[in-house]
N, C-alpha and C positions, 0 to 999 in steps of 0.2 A: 249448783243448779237448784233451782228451785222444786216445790214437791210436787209440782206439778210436772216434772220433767222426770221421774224416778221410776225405777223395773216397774216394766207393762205385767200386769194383774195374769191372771190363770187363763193357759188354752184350753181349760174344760168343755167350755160350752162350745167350742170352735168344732175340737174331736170330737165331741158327741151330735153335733148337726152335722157330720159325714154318716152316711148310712153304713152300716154294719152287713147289711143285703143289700141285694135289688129281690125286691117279692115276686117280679114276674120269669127271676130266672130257677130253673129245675137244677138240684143239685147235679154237681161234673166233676168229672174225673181229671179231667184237662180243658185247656182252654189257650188260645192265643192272646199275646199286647204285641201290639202293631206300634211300625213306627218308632223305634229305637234310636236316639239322637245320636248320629257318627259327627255333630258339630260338635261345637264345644259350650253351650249357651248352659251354662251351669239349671238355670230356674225347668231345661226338660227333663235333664238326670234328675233332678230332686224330684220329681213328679216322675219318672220313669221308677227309682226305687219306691216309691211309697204306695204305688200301683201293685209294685211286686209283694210290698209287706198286707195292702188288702186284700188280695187273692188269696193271698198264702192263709189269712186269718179266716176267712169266710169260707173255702172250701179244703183247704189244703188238696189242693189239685196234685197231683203224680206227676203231669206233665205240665210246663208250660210254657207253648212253644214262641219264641221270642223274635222278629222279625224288622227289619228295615225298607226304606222304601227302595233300596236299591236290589234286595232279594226274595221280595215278598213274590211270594209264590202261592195262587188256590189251591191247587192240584194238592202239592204237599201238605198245604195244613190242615187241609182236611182228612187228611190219609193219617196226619200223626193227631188232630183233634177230635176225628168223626163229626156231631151235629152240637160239638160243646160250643159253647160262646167265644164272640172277640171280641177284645176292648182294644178301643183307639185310643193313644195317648189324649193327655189332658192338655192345656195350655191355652195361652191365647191366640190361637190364631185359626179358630172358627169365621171361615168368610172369606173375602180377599183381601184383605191387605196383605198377606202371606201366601199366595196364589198355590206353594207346590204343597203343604199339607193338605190345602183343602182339596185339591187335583186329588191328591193320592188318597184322603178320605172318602171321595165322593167314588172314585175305582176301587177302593173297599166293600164299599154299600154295595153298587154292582155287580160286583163277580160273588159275592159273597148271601146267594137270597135266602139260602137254607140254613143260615146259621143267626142265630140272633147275637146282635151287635150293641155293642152298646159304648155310645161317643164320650169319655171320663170328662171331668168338669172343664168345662171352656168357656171362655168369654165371645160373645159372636158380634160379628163386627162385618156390616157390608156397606161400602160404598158404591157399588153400580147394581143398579134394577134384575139388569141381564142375569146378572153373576148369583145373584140369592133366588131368580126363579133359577135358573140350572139347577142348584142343590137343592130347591123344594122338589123338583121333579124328578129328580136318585133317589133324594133320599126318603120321598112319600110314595114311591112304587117299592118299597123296604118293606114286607110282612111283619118284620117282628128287632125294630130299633127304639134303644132309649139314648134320649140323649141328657147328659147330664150336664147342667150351667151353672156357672160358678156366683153369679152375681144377679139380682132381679131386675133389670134390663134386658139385658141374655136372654132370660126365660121368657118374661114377655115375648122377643122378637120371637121367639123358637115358636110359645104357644100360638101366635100371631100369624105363622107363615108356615107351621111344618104339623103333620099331623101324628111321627108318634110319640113314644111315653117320654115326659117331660117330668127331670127332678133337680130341684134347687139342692146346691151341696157346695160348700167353701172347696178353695182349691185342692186339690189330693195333698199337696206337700207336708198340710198343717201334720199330718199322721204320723210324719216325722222325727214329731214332739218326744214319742214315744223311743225315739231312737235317739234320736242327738241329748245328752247332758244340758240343763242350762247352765249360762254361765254364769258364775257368779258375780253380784254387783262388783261396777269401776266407778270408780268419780277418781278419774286422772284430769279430767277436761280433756280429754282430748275429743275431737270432731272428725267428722269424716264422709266426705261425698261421692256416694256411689252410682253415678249415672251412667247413659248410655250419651253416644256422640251427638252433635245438636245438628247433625245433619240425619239422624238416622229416623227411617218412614216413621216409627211411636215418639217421636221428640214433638215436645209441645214446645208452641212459637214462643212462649215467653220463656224456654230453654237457655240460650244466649244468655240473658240478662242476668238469670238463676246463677250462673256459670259465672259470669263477673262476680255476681254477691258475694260468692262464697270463694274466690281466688285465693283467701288468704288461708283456706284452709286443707289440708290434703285431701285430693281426688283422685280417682279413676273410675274406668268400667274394671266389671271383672276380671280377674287376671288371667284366668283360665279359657280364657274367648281368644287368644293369641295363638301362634302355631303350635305350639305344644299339643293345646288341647284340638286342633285340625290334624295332627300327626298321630297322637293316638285315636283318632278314628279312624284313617287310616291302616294302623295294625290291627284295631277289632276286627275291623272288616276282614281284611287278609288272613286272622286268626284269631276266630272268634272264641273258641275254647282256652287260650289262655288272656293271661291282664300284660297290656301293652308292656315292652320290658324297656321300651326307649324314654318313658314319661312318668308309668307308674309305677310306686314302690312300696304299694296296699298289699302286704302277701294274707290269705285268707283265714289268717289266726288274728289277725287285726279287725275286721268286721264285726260288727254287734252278731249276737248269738243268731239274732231271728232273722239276717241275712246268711252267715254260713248255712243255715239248715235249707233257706232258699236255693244254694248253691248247689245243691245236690237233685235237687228238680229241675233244673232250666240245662237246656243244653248247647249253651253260650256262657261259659263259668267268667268269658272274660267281659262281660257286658257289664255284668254286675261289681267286679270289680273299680273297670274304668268309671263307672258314674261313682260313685263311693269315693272315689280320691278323687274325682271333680268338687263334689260336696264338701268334703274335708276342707281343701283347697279354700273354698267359699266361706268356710267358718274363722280359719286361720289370718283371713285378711279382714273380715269384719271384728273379732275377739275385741282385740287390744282398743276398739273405742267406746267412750262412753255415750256418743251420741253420732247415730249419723242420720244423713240426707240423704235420699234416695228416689229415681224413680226407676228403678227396675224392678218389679212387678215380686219375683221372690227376692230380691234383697229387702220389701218388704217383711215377705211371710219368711226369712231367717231371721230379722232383728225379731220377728213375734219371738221366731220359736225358741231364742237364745235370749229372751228377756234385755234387746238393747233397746231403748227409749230411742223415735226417731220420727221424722217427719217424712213425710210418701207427698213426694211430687206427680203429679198431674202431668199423664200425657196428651197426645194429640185426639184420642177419644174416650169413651166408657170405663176402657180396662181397668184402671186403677181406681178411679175414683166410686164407679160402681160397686167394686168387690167392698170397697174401703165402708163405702154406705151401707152395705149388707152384711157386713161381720166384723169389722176391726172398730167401727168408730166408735164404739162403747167400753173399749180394752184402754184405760191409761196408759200414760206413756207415750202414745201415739196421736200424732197431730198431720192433717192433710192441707198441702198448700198449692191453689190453684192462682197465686199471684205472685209478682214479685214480693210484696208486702210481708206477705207470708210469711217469706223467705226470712226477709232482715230484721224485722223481729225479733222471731225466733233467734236467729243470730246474737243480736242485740241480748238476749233476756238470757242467753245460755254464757256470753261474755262481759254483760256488763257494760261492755262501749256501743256508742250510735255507730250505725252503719249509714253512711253518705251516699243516699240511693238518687244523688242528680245527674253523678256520672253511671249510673247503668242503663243500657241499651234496651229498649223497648220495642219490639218487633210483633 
């Protein structure tokens, strides 16, 4: 591979443009994270632990009470938080394209007016009029909300239609850094395409075509998105105090130190487990390459955080290409491709042979 393709440079700058506070919150003893993924979509565990690992640094809270949208109860977390904060997981799917988190954030905002909330980095994303004045009108009768956006588009729309505290911050996961090893340089040649289906609502239409280019090389989506990872949520839910015993096999001597000490605070020991051997799971299937493709959003932010050299495909709006604008496109290594062209290039420059881009489908 050429030098232009070799380990992406330092996440310093990345971990240090996440804030280490929020200035307008009062120190707490405890505090809630809402929204707990019982799917299996690996990029919300990595952002559900790394949530856990900034709490735990900024206030070392006593309690911190951890929650689903299938158990979220006000009555109780305020009985076990009193007037400490809540954070709402991070992710993409501020707005509707993703109808039931934002459902369940905006019935956050609501039942919740006495506690200050604060929405963790998201990308926001609306396509119908209706659907973003709804959430202006929850979420700006809210006294005391930050919301935090991962990309300057995001912030824009937020400072543009929403009235409270707005702050730009890379995704939570980068924090990661600090927990996961990287690993060290391959030059196996080996490739590797990590996408989502080309029917699925964030596939960009020139998806398909992407898909042919790269047929000669090994693909998937995540592995951990199959039943497995539906079956252990499943057992979290049903028994959330231990780690699912039909999928996972993380016992809590395995865990990075500044998670076990986590584990003794939260009172869902198996939450933390199950995301933890989701992530794992996630590392173990990107390792062994030296280069991949990708457009799932943190199989980006893991080639960062594991120093693999890779190219971030373009979905169907902002998400990726925005964040990519606002924090990775300065990191070598990494290259963004919003065409087929892109693509075979790349291809081309990483094998040495043309790529015959007359039989690829154009949609």
């Amino acid at each position: 591979m050429s030098d232009q393709l070799q380990r992406i440079g330092s996440l310093d700058r990345l971990r240090k443009a996440f804030p280490d506070t929020l200035e307008n919150l009062s120190p707490f003893e405890a505090c809630a994270l809402l929204d707990y993924p019982l799917h299996g979509n690996p990029g919300d565990h990595m952002l559900f632990i790394s949530a856990l690992i900034w709490l735990s640094r900024q206030c070392e809270p006593a309690c911190i009470h951890i929650s689903h949208r299938l158990n979220f109860a006000p009555a109780k977390l305020k009985k076990k938080i009193g007037r400490g904060p809540v954070f709402c997981a991070g992710g993409g799917n501020l707005g509707d394209l993703w109808p039931k988190p934002q459902r369940f954030r905006e019935k956050v905002v609501r039942c919740l007016q006495n506690q200050p909330i604060v929405l963790l980095p998201q990308c926001m994303y609306f396509r119908e009029k209706q659907n973003l004045a709804r959430a202006r009108q929850v979420f700006n009768a809210h006294p005391d909300l930050t919301m935090m956006l991962r990309d300057r588009v995001s912030l824009e729309l937020a400072r543009e239609h929403f009235d409270g505290r707005t702050v730009l911050a890379p995704d939570q996961a980068v924090l990661l850094a600090d927990t996961i090893p990287p690993r060290p340089a391959i030059k196996n040649g080996k490739i590797y395409c990590l996408t989502r289906g080309s029917r699925d609502r964030e596939a960009a239409p020139q998806l398909k075509a992407i898909l042919q280019a790269t047929s000669g090389i090994p693909r998937g989506n995540w592995e951990c998105m199959g039943w497995k990872g539906l079956l252990s949520g499943v057992e979290v839910l049903l028994k959330p105090h231990k780690a699912p015993s039909l999928t996972v096999r993380t016992p809590p001597s395995a865990l990075p130190d500044e998670l076990t000490r986590i584990l003794k605070r939260v009172e869902c020991p198996g939450y933390i487990l199950r995301s933890w051997h989701m992530i794992e799971r996630c590392i173990a299937q990107l390792e062994p390459y030296e280069y991949v493709f990708t457009d799932r959003f943190h199989g980006h932010i893991l080639c960062v955080i594991l120093r693999i050299p890779h190219t971030v495909i373009g979905n169907n709006h902002h998400k990726l290409e925005a964040h990519w604008e606002t924090w990775s496109k300065d990191l070598p290594g990494i290259a963004f491709a919003d065409s087929i062209e892109n693509v075979t290039d790349t291809l081309q420059r990483l094998s040495g042979e043309a790529v015959d881009r007359s039989s690829l489908t154009r949609q």
